[in-house]
PDB file of N, CA, C and O in Angstrom:
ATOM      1  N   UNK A   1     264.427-154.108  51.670  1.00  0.00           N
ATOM      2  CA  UNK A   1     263.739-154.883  50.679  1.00  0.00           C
ATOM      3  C   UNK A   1     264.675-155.207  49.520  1.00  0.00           C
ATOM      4  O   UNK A   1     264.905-156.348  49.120  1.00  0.00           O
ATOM      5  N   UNK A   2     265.212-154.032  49.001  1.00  0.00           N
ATOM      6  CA  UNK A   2     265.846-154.138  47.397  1.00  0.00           C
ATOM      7  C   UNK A   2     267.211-154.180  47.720  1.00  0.00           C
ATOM      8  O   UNK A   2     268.002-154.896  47.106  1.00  0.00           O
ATOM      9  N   UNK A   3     267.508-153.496  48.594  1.00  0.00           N
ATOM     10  CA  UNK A   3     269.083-153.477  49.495  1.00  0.00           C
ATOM     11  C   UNK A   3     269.219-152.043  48.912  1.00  0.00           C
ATOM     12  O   UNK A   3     268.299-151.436  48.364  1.00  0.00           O
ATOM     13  N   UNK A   4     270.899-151.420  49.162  1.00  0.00           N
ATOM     14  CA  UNK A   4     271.320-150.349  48.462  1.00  0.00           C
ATOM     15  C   UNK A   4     271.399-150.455  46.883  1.00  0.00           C
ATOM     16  O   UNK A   4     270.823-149.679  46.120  1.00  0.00           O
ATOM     17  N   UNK A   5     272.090-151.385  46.547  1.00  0.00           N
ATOM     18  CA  UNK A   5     271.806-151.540  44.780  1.00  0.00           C
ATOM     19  C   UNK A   5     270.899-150.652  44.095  1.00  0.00           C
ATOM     20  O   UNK A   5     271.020-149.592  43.480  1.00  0.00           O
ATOM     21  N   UNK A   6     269.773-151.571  44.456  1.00  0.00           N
ATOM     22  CA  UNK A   6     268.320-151.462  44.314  1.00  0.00           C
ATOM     23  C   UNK A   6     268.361-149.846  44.243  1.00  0.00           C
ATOM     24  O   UNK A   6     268.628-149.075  43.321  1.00  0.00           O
ATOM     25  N   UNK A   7     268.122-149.718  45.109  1.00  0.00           N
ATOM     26  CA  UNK A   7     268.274-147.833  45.197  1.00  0.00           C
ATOM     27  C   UNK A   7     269.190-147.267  45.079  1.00  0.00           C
ATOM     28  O   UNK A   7     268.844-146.142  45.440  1.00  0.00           O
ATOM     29  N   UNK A   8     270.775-147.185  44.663  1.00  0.00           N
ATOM     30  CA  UNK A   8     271.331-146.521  43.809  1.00  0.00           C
ATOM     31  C   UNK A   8     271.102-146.392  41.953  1.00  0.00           C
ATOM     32  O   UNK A   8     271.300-145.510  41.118  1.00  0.00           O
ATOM     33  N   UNK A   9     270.532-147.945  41.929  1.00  0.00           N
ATOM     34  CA  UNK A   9     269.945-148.014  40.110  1.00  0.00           C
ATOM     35  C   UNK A   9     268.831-147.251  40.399  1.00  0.00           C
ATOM     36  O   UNK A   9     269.000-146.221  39.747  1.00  0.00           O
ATOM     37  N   UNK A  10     267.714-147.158  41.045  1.00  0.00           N
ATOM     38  CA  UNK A  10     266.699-146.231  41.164  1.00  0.00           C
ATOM     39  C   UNK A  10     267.152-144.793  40.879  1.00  0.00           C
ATOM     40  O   UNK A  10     266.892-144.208  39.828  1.00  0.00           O
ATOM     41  N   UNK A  11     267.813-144.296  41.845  1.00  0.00           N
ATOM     42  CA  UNK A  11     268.234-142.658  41.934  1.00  0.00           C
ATOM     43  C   UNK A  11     269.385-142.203  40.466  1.00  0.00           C
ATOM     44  O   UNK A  11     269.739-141.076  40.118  1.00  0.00           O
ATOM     45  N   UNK A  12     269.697-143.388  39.931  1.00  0.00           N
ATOM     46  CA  UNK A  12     270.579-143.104  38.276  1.00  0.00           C
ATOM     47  C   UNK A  12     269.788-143.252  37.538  1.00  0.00           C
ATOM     48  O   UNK A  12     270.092-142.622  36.525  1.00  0.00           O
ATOM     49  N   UNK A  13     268.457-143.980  37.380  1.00  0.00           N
ATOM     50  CA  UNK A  13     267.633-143.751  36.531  1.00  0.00           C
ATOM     51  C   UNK A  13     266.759-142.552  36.754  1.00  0.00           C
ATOM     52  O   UNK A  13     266.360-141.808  35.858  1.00  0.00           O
ATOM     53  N   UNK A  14     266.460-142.417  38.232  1.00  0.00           N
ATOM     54  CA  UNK A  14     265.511-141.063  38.529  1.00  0.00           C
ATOM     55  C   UNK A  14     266.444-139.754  37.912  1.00  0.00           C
ATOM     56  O   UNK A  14     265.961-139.412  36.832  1.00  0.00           O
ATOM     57  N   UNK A  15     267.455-139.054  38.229  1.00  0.00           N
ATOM     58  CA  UNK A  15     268.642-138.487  37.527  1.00  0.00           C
ATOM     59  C   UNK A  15     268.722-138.583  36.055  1.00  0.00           C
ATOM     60  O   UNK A  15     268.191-137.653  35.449  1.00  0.00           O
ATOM     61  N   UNK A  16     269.322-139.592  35.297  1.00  0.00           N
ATOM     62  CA  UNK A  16     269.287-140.215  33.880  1.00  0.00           C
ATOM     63  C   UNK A  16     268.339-139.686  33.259  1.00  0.00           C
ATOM     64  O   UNK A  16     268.452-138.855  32.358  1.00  0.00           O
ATOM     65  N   UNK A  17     267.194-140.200  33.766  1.00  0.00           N
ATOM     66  CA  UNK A  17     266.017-139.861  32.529  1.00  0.00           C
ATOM     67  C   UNK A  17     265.628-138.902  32.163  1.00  0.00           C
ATOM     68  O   UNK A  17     264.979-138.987  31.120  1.00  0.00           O
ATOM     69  N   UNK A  18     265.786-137.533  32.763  1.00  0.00           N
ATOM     70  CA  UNK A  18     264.900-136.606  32.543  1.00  0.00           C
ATOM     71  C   UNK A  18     266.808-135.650  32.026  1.00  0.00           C
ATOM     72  O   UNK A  18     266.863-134.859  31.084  1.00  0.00           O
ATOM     73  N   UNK A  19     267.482-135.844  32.490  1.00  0.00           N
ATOM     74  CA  UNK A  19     268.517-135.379  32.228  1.00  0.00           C
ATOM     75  C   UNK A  19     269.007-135.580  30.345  1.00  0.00           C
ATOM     76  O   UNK A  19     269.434-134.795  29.499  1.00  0.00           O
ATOM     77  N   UNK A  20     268.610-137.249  30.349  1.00  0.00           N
ATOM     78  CA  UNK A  20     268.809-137.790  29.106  1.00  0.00           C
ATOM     79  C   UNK A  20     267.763-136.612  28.166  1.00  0.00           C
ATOM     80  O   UNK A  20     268.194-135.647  27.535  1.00  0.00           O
ATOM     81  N   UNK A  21     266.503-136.970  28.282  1.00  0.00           N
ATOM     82  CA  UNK A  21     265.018-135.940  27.686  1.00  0.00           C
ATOM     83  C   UNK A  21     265.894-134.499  26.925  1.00  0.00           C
ATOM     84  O   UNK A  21     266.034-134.052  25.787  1.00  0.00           O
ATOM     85  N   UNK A  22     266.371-134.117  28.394  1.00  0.00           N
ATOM     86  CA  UNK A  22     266.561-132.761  28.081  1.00  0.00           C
ATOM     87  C   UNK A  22     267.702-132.516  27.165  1.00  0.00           C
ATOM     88  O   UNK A  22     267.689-131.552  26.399  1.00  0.00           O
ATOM     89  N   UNK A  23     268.511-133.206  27.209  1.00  0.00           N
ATOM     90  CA  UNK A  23     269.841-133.193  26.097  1.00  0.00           C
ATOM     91  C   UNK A  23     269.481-133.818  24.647  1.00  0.00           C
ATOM     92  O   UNK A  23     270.164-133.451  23.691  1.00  0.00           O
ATOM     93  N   UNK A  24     268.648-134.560  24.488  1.00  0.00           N
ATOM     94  CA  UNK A  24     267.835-135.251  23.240  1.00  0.00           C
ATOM     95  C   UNK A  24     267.146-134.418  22.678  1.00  0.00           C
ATOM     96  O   UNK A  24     267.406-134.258  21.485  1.00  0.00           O
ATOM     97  N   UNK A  25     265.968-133.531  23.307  1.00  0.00           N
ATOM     98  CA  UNK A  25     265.317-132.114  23.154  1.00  0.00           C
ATOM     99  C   UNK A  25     265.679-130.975  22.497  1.00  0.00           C
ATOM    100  O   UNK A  25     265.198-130.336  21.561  1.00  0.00           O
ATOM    101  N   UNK A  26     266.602-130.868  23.176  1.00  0.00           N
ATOM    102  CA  UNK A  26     267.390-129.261  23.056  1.00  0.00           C
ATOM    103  C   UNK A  26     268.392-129.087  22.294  1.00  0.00           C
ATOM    104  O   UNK A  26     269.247-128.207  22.389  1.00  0.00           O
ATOM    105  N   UNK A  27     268.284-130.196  21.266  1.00  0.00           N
ATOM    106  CA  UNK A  27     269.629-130.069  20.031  1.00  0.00           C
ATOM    107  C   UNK A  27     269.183-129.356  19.087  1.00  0.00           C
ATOM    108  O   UNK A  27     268.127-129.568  18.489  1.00  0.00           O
ATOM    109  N   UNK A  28     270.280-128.078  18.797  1.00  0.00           N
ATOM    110  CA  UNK A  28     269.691-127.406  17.818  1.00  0.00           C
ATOM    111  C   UNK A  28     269.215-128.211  16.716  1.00  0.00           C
ATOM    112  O   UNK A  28     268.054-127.920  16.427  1.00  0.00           O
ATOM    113  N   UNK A  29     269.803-129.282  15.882  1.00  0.00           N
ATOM    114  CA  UNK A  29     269.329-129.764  14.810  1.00  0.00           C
ATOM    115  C   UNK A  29     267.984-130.192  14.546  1.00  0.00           C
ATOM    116  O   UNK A  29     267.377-130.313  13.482  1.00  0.00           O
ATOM    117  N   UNK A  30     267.451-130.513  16.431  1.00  0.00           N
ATOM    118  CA  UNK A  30     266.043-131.190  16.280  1.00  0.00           C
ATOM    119  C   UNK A  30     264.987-130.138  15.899  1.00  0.00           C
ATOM    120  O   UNK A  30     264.084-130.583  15.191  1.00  0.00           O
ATOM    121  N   UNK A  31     264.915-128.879  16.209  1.00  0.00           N
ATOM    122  CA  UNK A  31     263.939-128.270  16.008  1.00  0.00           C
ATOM    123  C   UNK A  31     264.327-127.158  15.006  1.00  0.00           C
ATOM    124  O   UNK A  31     263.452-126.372  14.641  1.00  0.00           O
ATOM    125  N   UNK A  32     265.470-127.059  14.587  1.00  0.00           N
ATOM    126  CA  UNK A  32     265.746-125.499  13.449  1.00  0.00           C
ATOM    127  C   UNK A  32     264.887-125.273  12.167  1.00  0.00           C
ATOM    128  O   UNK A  32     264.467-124.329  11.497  1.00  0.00           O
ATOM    129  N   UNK A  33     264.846-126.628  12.176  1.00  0.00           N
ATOM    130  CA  UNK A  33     263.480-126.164  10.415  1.00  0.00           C
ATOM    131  C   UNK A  33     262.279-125.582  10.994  1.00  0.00           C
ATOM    132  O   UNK A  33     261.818-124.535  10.540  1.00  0.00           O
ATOM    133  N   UNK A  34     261.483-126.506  12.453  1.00  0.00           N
ATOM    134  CA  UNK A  34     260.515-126.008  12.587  1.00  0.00           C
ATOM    135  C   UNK A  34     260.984-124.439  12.972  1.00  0.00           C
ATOM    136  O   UNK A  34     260.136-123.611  12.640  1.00  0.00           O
ATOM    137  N   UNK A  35     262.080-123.933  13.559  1.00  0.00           N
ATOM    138  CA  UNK A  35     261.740-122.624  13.789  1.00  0.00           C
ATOM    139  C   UNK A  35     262.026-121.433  12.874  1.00  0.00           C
ATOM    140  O   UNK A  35     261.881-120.219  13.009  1.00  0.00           O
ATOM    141  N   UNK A  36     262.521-122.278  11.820  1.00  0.00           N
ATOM    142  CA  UNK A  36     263.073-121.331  10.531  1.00  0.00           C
ATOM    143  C   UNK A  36     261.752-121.457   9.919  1.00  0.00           C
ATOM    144  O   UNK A  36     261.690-120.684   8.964  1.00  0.00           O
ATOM    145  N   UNK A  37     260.791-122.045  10.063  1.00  0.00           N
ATOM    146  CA  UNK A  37     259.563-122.027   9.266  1.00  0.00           C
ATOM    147  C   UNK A  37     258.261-120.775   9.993  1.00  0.00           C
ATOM    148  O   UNK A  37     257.553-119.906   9.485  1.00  0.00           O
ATOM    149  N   UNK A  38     258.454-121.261  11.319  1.00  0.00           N
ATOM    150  CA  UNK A  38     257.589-120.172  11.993  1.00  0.00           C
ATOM    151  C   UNK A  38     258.129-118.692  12.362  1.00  0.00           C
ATOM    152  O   UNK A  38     257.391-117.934  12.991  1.00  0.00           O
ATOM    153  N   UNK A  39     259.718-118.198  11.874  1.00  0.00           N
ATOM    154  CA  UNK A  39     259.997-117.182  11.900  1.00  0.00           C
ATOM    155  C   UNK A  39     259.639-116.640  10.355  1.00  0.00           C
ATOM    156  O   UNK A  39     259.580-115.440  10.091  1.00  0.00           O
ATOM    157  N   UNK A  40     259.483-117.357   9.695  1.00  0.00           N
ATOM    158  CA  UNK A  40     259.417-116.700   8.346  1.00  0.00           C
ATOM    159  C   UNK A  40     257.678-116.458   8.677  1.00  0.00           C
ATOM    160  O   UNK A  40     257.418-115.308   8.321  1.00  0.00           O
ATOM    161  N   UNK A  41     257.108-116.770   8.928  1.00  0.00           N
ATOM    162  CA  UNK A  41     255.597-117.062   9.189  1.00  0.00           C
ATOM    163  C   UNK A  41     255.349-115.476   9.760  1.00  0.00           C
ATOM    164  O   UNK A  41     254.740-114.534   9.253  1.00  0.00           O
ATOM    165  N   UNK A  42     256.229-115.625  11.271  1.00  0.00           N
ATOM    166  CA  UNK A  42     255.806-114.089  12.002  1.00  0.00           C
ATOM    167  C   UNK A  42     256.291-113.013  11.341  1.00  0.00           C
ATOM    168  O   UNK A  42     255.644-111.967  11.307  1.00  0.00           O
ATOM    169  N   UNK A  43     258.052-113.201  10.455  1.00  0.00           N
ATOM    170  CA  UNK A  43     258.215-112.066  10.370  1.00  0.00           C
ATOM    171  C   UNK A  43     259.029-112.270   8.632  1.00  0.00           C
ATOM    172  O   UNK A  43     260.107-112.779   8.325  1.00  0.00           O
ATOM    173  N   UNK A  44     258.331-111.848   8.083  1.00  0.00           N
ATOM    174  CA  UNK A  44     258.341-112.282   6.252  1.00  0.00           C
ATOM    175  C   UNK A  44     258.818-111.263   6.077  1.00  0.00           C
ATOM    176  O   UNK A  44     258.535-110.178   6.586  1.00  0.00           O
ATOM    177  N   UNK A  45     259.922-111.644   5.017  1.00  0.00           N
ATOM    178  CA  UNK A  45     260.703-110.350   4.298  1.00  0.00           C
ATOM    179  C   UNK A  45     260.028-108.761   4.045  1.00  0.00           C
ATOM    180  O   UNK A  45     258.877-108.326   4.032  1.00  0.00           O
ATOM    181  N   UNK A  46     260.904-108.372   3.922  1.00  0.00           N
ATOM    182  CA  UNK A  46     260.376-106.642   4.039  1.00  0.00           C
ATOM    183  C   UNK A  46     259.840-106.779   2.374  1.00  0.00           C
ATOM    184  O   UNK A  46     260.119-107.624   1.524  1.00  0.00           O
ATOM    185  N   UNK A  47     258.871-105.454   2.313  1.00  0.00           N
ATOM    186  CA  UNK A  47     258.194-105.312   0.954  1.00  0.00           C
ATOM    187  C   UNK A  47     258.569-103.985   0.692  1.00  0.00           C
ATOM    188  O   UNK A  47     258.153-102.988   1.282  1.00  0.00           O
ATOM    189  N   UNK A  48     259.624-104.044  -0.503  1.00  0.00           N
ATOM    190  CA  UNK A  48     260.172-102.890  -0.518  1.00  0.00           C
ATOM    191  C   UNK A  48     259.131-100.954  -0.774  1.00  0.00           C
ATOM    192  O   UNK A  48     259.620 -99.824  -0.764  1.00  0.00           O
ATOM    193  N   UNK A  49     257.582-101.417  -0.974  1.00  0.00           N
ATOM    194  CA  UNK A  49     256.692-100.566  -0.920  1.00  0.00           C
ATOM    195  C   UNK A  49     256.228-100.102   0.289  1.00  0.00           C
ATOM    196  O   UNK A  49     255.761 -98.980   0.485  1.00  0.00           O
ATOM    197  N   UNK A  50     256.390-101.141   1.242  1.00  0.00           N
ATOM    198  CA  UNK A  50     255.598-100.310   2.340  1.00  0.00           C
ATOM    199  C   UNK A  50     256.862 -99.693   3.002  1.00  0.00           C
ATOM    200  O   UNK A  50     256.720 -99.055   4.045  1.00  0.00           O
ATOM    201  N   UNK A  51     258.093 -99.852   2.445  1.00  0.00           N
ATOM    202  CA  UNK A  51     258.813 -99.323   4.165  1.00  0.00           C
ATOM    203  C   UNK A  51     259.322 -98.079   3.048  1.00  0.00           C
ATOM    204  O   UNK A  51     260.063 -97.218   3.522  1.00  0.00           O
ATOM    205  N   UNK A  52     258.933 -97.964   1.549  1.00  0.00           N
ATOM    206  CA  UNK A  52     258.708 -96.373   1.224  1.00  0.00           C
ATOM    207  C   UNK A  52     257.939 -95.663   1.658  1.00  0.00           C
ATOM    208  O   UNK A  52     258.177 -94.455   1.648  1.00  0.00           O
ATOM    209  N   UNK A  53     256.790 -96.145   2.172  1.00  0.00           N
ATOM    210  CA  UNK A  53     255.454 -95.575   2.877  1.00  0.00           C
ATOM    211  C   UNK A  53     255.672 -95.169   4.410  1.00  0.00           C
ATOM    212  O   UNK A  53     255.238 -94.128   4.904  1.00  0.00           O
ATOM    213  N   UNK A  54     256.508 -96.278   5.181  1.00  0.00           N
ATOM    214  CA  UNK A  54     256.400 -96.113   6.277  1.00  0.00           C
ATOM    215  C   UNK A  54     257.448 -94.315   6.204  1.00  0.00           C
ATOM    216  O   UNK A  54     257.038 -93.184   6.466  1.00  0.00           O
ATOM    217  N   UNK A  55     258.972 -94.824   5.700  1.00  0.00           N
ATOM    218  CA  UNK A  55     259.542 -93.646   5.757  1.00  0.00           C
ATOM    219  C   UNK A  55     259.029 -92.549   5.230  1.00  0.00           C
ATOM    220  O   UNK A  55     259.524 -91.587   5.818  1.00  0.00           O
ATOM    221  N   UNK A  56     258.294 -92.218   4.427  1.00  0.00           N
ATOM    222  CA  UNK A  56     257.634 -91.104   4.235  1.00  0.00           C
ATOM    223  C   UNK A  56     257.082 -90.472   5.030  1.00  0.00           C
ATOM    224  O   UNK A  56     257.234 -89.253   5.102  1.00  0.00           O
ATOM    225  N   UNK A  57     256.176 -91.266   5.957  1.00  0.00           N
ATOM    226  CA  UNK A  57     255.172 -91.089   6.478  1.00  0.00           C
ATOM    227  C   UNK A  57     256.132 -90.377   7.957  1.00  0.00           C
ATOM    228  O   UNK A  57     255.758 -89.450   8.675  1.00  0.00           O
ATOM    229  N   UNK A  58     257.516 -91.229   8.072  1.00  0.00           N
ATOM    230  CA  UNK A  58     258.162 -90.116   9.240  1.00  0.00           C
ATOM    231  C   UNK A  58     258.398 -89.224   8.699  1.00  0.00           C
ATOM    232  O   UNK A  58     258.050 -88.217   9.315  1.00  0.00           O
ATOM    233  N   UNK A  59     258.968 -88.995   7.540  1.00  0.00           N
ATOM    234  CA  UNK A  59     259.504 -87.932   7.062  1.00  0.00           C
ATOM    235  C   UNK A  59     258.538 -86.335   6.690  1.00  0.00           C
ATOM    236  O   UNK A  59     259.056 -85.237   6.486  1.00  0.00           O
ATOM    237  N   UNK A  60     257.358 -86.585   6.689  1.00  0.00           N
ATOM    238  CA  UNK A  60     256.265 -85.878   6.633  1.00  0.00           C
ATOM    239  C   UNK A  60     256.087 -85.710   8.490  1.00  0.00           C
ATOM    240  O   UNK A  60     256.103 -84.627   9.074  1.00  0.00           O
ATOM    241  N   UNK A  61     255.976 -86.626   8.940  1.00  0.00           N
ATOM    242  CA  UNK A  61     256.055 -86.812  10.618  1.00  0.00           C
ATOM    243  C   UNK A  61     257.031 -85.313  10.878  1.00  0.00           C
ATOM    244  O   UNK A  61     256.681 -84.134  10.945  1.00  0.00           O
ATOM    245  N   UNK A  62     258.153 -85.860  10.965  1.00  0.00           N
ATOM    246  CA  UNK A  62     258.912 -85.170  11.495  1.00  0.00           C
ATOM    247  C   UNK A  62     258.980 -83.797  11.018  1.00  0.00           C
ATOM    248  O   UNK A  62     258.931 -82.882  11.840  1.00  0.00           O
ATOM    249  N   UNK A  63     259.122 -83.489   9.394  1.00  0.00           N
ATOM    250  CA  UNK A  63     258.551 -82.099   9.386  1.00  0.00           C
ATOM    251  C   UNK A  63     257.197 -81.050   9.855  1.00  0.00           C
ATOM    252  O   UNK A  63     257.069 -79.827   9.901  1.00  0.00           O
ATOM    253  N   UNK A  64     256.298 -82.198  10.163  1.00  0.00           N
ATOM    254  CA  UNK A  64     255.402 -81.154  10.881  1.00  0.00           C
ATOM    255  C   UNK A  64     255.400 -81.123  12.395  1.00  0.00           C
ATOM    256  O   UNK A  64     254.489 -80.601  13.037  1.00  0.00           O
ATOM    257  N   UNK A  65     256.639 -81.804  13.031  1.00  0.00           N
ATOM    258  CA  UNK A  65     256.611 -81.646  14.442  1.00  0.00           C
ATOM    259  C   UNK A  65     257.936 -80.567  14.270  1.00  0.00           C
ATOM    260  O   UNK A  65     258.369 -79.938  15.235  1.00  0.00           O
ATOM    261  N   UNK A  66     258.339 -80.488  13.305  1.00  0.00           N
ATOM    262  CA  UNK A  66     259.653 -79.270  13.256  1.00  0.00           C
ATOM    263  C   UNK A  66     258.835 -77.999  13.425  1.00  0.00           C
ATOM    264  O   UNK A  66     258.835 -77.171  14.336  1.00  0.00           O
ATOM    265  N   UNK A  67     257.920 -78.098  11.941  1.00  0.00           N
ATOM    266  CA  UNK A  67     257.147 -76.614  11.971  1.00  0.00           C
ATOM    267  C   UNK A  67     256.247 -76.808  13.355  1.00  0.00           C
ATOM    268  O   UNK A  67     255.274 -76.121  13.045  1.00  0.00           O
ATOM    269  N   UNK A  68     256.040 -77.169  14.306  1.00  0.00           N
ATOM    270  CA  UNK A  68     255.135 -76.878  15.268  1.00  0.00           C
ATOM    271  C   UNK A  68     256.318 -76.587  16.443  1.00  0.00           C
ATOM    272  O   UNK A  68     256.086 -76.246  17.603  1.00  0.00           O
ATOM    273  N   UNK A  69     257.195 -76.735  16.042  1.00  0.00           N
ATOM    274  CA  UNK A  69     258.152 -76.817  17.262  1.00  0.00           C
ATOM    275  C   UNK A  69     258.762 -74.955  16.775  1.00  0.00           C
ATOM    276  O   UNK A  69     258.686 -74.031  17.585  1.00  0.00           O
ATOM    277  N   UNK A  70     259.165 -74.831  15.738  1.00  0.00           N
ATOM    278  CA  UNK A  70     259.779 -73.545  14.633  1.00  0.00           C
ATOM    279  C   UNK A  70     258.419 -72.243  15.245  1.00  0.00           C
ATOM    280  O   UNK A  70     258.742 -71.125  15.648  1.00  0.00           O
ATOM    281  N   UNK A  71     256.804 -72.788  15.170  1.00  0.00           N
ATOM    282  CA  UNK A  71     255.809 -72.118  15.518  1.00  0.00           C
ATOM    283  C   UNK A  71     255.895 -71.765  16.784  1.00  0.00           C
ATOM    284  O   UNK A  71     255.705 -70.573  17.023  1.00  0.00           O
ATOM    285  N   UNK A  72     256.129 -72.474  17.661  1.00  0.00           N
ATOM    286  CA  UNK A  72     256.454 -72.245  19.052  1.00  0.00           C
ATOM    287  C   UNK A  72     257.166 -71.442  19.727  1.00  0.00           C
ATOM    288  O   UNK A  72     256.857 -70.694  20.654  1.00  0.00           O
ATOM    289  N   UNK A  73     258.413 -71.687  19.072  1.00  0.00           N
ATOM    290  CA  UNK A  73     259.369 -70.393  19.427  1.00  0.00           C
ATOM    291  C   UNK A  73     259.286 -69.425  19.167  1.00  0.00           C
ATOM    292  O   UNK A  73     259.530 -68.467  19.900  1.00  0.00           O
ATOM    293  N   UNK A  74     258.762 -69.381  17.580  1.00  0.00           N
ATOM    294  CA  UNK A  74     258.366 -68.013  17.080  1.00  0.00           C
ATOM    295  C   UNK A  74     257.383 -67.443  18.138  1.00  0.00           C
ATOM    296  O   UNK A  74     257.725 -66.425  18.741  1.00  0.00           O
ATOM    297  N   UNK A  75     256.378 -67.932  18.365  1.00  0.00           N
ATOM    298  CA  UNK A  75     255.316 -67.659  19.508  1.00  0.00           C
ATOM    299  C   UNK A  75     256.051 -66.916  20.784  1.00  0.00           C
ATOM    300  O   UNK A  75     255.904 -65.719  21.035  1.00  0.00           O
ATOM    301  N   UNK A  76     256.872 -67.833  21.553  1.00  0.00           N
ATOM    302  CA  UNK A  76     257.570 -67.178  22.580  1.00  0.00           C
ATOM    303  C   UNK A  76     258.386 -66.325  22.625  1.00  0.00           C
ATOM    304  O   UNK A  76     258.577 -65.890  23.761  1.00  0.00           O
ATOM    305  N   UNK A  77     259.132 -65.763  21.618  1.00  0.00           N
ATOM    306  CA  UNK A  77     259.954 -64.995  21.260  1.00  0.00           C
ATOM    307  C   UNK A  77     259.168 -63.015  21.045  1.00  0.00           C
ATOM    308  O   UNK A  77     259.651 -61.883  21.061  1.00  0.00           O
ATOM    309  N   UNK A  78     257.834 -63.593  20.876  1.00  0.00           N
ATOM    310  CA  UNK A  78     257.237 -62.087  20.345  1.00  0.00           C
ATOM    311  C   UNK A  78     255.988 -61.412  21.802  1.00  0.00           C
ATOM    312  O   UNK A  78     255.414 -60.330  21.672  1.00  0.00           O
TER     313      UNK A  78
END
């Protein structure tokens, strides 16, 4: 019908286009604000109050898994 032509411009545009998409897409420049906007969104600067809280809260943690661990031995030992 179209001859070979015909269908080699077919199969460079079938190829081309989606090839083109994906290199147009995937430039960092196109999307970095939006993702510098939705990382700040999920994960927002630290608040220097709670991560006194959080560490405390191991630090109290961990000393009472010491004394239960310190209790233990004492236990097995007698």
């Amino acid at each position: 019908m179209g001859g070979w032509k015909l269908e080699v411009f077919r199969m460079a545009v079938y190829i081309s286009f989606p090839v083109g998409l994906f290199y147009l897409f995937n430039q960092p420049s196109f999307f970095e604000d939006w993702m510098m906007e939705k990382r700040a969104k999920i994960f927002p600067p630290s608040d220097p109050k709670a991560l006194k809280i959080l560490e405390d809260y191991k630090a109290k943690m961990e000393l009472k898994q010491e004394n239960e661990w310190i209790k233990a031995q004492n236990s097995k030992q007698l």
